[in-house]
C-alpha positions in Angstrom: -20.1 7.3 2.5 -16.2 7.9 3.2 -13.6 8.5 0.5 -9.8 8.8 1.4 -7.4 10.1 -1.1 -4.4 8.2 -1.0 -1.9 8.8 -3.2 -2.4 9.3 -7.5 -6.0 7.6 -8.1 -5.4 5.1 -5.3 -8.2 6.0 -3.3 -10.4 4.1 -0.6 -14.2 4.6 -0.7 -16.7 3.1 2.1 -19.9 2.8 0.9 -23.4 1.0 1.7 -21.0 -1.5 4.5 -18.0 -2.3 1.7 -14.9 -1.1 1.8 -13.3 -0.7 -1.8 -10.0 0.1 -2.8 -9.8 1.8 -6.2 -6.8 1.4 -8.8 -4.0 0.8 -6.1 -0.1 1.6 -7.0 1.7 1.0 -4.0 5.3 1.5 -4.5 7.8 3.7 -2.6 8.2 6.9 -3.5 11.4 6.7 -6.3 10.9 3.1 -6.5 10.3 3.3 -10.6 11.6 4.9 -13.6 9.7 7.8 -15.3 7.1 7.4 -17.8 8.6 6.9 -21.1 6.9 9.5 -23.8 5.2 11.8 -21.4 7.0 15.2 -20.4 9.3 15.2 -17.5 10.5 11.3 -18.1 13.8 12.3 -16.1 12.0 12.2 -12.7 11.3 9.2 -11.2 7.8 7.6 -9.4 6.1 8.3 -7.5 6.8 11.6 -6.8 5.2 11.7 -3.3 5.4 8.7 -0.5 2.3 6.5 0.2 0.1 8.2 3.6 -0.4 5.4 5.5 1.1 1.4 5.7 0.4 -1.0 2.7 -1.5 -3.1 5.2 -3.7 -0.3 6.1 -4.8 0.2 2.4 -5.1 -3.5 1.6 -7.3 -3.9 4.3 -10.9 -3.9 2.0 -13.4 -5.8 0.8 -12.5 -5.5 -2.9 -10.6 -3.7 -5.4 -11.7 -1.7 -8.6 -9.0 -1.6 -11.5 -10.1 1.5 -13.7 -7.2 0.2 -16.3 -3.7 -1.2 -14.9 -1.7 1.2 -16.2 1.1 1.1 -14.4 0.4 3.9 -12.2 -3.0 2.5 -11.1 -1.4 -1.1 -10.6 2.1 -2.2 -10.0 4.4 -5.3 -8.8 3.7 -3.5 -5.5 0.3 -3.8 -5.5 0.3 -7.2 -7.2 2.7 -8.4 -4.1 0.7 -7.1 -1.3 -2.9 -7.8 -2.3 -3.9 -11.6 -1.6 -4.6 -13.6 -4.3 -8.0 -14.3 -3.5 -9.2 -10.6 -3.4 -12.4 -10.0 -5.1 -11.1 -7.7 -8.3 -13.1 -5.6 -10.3 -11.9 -5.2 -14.0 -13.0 -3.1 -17.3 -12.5 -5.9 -19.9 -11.4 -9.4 -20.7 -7.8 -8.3 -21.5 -7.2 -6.7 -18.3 -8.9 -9.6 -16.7 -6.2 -11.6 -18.1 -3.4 -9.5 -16.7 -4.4 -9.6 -13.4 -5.0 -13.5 -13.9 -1.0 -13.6 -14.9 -0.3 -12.2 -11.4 -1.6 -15.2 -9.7 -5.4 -14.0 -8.7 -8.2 -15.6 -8.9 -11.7 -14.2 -8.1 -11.7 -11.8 -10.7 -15.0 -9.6 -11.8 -15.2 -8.1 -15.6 -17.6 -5.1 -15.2 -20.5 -5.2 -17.7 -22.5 -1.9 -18.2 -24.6 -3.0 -14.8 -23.3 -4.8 -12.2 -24.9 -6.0 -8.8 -22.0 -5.8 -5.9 -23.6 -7.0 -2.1 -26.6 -4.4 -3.3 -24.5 -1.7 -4.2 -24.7 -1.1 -7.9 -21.5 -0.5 -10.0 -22.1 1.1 -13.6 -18.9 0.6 -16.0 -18.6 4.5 -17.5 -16.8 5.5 -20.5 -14.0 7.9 -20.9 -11.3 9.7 -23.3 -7.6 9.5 -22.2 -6.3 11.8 -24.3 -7.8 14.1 -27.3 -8.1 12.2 -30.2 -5.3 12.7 -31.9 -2.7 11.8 -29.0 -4.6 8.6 -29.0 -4.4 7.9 -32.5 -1.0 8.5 -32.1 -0.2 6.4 -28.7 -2.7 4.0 -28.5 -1.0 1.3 -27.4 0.8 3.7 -24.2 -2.6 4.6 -23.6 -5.1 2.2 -24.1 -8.7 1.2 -22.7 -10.1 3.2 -19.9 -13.5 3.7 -17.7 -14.8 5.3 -14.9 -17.1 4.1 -12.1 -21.2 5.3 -11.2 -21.8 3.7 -7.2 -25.3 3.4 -6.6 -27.5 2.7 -3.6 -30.5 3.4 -1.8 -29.3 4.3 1.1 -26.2 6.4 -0.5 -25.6 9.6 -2.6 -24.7 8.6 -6.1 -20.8 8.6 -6.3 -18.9 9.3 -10.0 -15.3 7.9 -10.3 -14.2 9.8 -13.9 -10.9 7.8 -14.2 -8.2 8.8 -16.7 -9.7 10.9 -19.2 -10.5 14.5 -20.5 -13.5 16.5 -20.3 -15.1 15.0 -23.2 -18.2 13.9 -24.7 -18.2 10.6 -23.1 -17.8 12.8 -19.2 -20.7 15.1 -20.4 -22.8 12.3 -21.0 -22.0 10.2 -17.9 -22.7 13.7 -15.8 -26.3 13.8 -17.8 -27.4 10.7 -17.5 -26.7 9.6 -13.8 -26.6 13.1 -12.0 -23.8 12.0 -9.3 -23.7 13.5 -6.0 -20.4 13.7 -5.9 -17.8 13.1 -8.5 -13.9 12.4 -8.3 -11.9 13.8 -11.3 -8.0 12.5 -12.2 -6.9 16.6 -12.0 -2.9 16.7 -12.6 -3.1 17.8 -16.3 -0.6 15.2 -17.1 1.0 15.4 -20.9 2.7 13.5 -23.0 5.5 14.7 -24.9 4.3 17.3 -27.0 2.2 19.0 -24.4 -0.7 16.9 -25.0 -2.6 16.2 -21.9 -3.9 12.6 -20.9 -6.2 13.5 -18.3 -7.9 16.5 -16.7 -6.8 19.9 -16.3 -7.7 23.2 -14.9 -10.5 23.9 -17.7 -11.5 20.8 -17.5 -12.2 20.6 -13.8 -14.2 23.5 -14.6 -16.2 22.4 -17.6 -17.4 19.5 -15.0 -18.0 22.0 -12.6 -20.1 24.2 -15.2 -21.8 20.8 -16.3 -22.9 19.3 -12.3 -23.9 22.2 -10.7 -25.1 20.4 -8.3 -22.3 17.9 -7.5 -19.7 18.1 -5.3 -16.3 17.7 -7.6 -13.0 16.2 -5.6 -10.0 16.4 -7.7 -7.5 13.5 -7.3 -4.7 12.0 -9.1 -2.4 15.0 -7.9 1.5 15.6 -7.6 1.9 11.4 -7.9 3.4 11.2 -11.4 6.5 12.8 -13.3 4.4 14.1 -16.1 1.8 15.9 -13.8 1.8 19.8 -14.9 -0.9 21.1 -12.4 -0.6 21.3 -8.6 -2.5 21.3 -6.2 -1.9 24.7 -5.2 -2.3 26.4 -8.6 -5.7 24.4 -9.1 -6.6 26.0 -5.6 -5.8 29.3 -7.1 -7.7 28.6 -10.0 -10.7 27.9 -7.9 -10.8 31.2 -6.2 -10.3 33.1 -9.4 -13.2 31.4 -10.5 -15.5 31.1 -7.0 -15.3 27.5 -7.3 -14.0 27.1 -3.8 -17.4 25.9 -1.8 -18.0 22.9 -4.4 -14.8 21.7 -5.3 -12.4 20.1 -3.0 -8.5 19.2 -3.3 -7.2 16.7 -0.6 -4.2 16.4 0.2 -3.2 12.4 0.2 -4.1 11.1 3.3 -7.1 12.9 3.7 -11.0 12.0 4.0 -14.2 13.2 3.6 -17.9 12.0 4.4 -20.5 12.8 2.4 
């Protein structure tokens, strides 16, 4: 099994002979205005440039939509990607979206599905406390994370946008991943609410998998991201989290 960061939660992951490409936003650094009602709205996205070409990272077997917020699937994205790309999706509604945009072999992940032998299990997940989502729910929305299973791979977690929450905890107990891939930037909303994970979440996963390896993506991408990569790294020394917990820069790779 490979995984390459990318850039945000665009990520590429080879596993059991497919090539995946998971929640792809593709546009040029600057290319888009900031998030409207999260902190730090005055600087626009994405903050970093893609790694690689677009036809590097569209070169797959299939893509995996966590949600399509719009920082997990853009015009860009929607542009690039042929139409006939087998694309994995969370729900009907979603499914409908991506329909809009012209494609046609779209999946709608049950709780089990069978992918070429590979096993794909739809996860739940929290984006937000619950009060910020009371409050936002329609900015914020449905989310889920990804389980990959095979018998010939280690079991791979794919969080998505959420908190350490119940939902996580659960997820961690009941598959016991290998390795797991955490959305780490501690973005907020206005109001200094965070939407996804943070510092003290990373290490409430860490606390709860103590046998997983824990990659924290989804970093430096997004105007309302409040956690870098280099105070998470000094986090992770403070704490002697170091040797299971990785933080790569976009670009990078790792085989497990």
């Amino acid at each position: 099994m490979k995984f390459t960061q990318i850039r945000n939660a665009t990520l590429i992951i080879n596993y059991a002979g497919k090539k995946i490409l998971i929640d792809p936003w593709l546009a040029e650094k600057g290319a888009l205005p900031g998030f409207g009602g999260t902190i730090n709205d005055h600087i626009r996205n994405p903050t970093a440039e893609l790694p690689m070409s677009i036809n590097e990272i569209i070169d797959v077997d299939a893509v995996i939509l966590t949600h399509d917020h719009p920082d997990h699937w853009d015009d860009a994205a929607k542009n690039a990607i042929p139409k006939d790309m087998l694309i994995f999706t969370q729900h009907e509604k979603d499914a409908q979206s991506i329909r809009s945009a012209g494609f046609n072999n779209i999946r709608i992940l049950d709780e089990n599905n069978v992918y070429d032998g590979i096993t794909l299990i739809k996860t739940p997940g929290q984006h937000g406390k619950d009060k910020v989502l009371e409050d936002m729910k329609e900015l914020l929305g449905d989310v889920c994370g990804i389980v990959f299973k095979h018998p010939d791979e280690k079991t791979f977690y794919i969080a998505g946008d959420t908190i350490w929450c119940q939902a996580v905890e659960d997820n961690l107990k009941k598959y016991h991943p290998d390795v797991v891939v955490l959305n780490s930037c501690d973005a907020q909303v206005i109001g200094n609410e965070s939407i996804i994970m943070g510092k003290q979440d990373v290490y409430e996963v860490y606390k709860a998998a103590p046998d997983a390896t824990i990659i924290a993506s989804h970093m430096e991408s997004v105007n309302h991201a409040t956690l870098s990569r280099k105070e998470l790294r000094e986090f992770l020394s403070e704490k002697g989290m170091m040797q299971r917990v990785l933080v790569p820069e976009d670009g990078e790779s790792y085989m497990f």
